[in-house]
N, C-alpha and C positions, 0 to 999 in steps of 0.2 A: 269766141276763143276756141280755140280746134286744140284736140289732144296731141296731136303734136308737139305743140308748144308748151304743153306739160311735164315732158319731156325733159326738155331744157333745163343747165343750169344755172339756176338765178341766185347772183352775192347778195348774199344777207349779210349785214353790218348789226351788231348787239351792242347795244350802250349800256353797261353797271356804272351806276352813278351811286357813288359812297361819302360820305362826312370822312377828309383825311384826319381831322381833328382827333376823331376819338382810336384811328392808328397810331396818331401820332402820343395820345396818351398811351396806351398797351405798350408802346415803343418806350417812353418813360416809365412807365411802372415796371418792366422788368427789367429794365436799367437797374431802378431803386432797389429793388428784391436783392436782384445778383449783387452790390456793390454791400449792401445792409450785410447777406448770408457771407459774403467775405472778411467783411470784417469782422464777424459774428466767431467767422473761424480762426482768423486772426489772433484773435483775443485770445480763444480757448487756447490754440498752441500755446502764446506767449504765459500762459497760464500754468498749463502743464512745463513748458520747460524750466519757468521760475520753482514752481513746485519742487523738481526734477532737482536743480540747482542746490535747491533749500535742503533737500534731504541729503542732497551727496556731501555738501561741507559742512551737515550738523557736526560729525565728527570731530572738526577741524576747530570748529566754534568751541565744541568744548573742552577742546584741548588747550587751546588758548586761554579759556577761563580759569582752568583749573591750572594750569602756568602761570596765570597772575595771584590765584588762589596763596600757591608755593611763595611766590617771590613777597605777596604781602604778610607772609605769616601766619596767614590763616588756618595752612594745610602744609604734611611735611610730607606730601607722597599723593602719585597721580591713580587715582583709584578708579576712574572707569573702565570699561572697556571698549578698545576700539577696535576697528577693521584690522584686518591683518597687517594691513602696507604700515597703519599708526600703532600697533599693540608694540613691536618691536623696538620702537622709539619710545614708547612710553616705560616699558620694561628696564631698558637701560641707563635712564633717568631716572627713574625710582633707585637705581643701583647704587648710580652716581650722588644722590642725596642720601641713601643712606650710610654707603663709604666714608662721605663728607661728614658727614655728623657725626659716626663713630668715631673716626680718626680724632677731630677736632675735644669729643668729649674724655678720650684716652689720652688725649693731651694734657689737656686741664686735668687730668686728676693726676698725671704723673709732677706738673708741675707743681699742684698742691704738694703733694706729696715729699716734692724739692723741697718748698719749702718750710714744711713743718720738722723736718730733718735737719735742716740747714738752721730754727732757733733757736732749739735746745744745744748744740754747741757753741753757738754766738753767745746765749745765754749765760752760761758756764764760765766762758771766757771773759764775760763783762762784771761778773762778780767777783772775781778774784779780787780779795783785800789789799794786795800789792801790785796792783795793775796802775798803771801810770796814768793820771790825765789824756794826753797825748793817744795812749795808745785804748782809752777807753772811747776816744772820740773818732779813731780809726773805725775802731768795732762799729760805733752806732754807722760809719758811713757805711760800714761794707752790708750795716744789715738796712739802712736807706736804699741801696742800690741795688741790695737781692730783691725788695719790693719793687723796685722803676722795673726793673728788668722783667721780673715773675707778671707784672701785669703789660707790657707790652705785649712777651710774646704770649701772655693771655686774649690777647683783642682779638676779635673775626675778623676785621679788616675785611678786605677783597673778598673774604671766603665766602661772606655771610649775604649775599647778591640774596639770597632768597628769605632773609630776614625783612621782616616790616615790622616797625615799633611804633605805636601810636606817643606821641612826644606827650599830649598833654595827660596822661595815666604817671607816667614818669615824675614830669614835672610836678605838677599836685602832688605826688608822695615826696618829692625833696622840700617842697616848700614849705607844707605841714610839718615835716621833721625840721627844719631850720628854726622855722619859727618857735618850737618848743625850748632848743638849746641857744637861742641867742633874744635870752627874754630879760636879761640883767647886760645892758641896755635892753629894751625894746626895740627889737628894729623889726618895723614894718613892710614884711615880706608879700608883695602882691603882685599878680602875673595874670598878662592877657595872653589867654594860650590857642591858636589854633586848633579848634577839633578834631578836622582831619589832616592835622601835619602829621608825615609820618617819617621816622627817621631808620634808613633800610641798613639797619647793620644789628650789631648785637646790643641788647641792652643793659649789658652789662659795661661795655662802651658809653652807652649815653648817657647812665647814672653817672660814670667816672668825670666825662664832660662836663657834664651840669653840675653833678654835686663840688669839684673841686672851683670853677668857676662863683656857683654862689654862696659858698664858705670865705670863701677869696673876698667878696663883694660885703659878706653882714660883716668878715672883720675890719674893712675898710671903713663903712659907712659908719653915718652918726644916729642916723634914726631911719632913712629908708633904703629900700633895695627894691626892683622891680626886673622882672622877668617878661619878655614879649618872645611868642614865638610864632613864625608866620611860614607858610610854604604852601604846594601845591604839588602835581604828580612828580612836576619836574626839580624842586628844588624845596629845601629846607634854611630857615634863617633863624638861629637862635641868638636872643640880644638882652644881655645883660649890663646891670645900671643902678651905680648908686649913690649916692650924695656926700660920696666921702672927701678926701683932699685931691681926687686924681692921683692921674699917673703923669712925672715930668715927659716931654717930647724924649727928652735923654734916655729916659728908662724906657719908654713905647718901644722901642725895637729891639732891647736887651732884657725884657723881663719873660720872655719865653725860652732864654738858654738856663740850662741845668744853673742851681746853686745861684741863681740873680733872683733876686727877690725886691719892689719895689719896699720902701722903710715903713707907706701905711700900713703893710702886712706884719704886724710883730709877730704871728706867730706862724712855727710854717716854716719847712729847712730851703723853699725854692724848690723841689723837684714837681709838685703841683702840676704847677703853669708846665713844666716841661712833659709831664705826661699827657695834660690837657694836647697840647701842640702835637704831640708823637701820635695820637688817638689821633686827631685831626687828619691829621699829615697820611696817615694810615688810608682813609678813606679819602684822599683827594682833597681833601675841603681847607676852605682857607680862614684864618682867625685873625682877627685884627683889634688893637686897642686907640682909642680915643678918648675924648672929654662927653659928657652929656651933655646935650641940649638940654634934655629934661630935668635932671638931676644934679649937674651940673659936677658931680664926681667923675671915676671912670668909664667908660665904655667899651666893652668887650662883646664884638659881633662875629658869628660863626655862621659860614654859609659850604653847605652841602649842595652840589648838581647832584640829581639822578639820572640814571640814563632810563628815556622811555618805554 
């Protein structure tokens, strides 16, 4: 070989021979990594934004609560404090409930008031030694009618949107009282009462209700009476029932006008049933009479919608 041809240049060819195998893993492993760390991050956003979420409509959450708070009775005014955009809203609702409630209780006392004024002249008038049958039995009506009248426009009616009365507190205290004063006969006063029925107006309303209905019922009946009250968020059903002679079909749809009185009722002028119905009517709610299945006297069912 001569140096010459040292000189020259000579192609060289290099072969690297590798396992693609274990590329082709590296290739998949940070595949997995990057796909894992995105999701990873994924998460965490969807995390903080719910977080984010949660904290911005706490506010709103319990404003809501304490709105339903108001509407079931619980509470008569929105007491926390909110962000600026809801303190203004809330401020003016408190104003409004309590407007509401003064008005309503300046009412009530001026009509008391009517009528305490209004019996002592009645009174006077009804004793005179020379006052005529006729015109003694005028007197009692004009003072039956100062009472229809003075508890009508006594009711909450519509007002009372943010009353909640729990029915079976009520009930229980009418039925203990019945049963004491209708114990010559014994009539056996017993009631299956929903717990949490709740009847959203005044309670002074729902005594009126129930106590005229089941005074109605023990002096019909012979020996029982029974009381069922059932409901939910949306609706209340009060159903009263007793094993007296009933009510004829005839009288079913005229014993809710003033001064109709079915004959099982001896005592009792008829305006009752027609406050009962006016109460009713008040709050939308509809009243009906029929025969018992059970009892197989009258039956008298009262059903209230709520609105959600």
């Amino acid at each position: 070989m001569s140096f010459a041809s040292l000189n020259e240049n000579v192609p060289v060819t290099i072969h690297i021979i590798k396992d693609e195998l274990e590329f082709q893993q590296q290739i998949s492993q940070f595949n997995q990594q990057l796909w894992t760390w995105l999701l990873i991050l994924i998460l965490v956003m969807l995390v903080f934004q719910l977080s984010w979420l949660i904290w911005t409509i706490r506010p709103l959450a319990r404003f809501t609560q304490e709105l339903h708070d108001v509407e079931q009775g619980k509470s008569t005014q929105l007491s926390s404090q909110y962000p600026s955009e809801l303190q203004e809203v809330a401020r003016q609702l408190n104003i409004l409930l309590n407007t509401e409630q003064t008005q309503r209780k300046r009412y009530r006392n001026a009509l008391a008031d009517l009528a305490h004024s209004l019996k002592t002249p009645l009174a006077v008038i009804k004793s005179q030694a020379d006052l005529s049958e006729a015109s003694s039995e005028q007197v009692s009506n004009i003072s039956r009618i100062i009472s229809h009248q003075l508890k009508r426009a006594q009711t909450a009616a519509a007002a009372s949107w943010h009353l909640g009365i729990k029915v079976e507190d009520v009930a229980a205290k009418l039925l203990r009282t019945l049963a004491k004063i209708y114990r010559e006969p014994q009539i056996d006063l017993s009631g299956d009462l929903a717990p949490h029925a709740v009847f959203k107006g005044d309670e002074a309303d729902l005594t009126e209700i129930l106590g005229n209905l089941l005074d109605n019922a023990c002096k019909a009946a012979k020996s029982q009476v029974k009381l069922t009250v059932t409901g939910d968020a949306y609706q209340l059903q009060l159903c009263i029932e007793d094993d007296g002679p009933g009510i004829s079909e005839a009288l079913q749809t005229q014993i809710f006008e003033r001064g109709i009185r079915a004959d099982s009722y001896h005592q009792g002028n008829g305006i009752g049933l027609a406050i009962v119905r006016d109460l009713v009517d008040s709050y939308n709610g509809r009243i009906s009479v029929s025969r018992s299945e059970n009892l197989g006297g009258a039956k008298f069912t009262v059903n209230f919608t709520h609105s959600a």
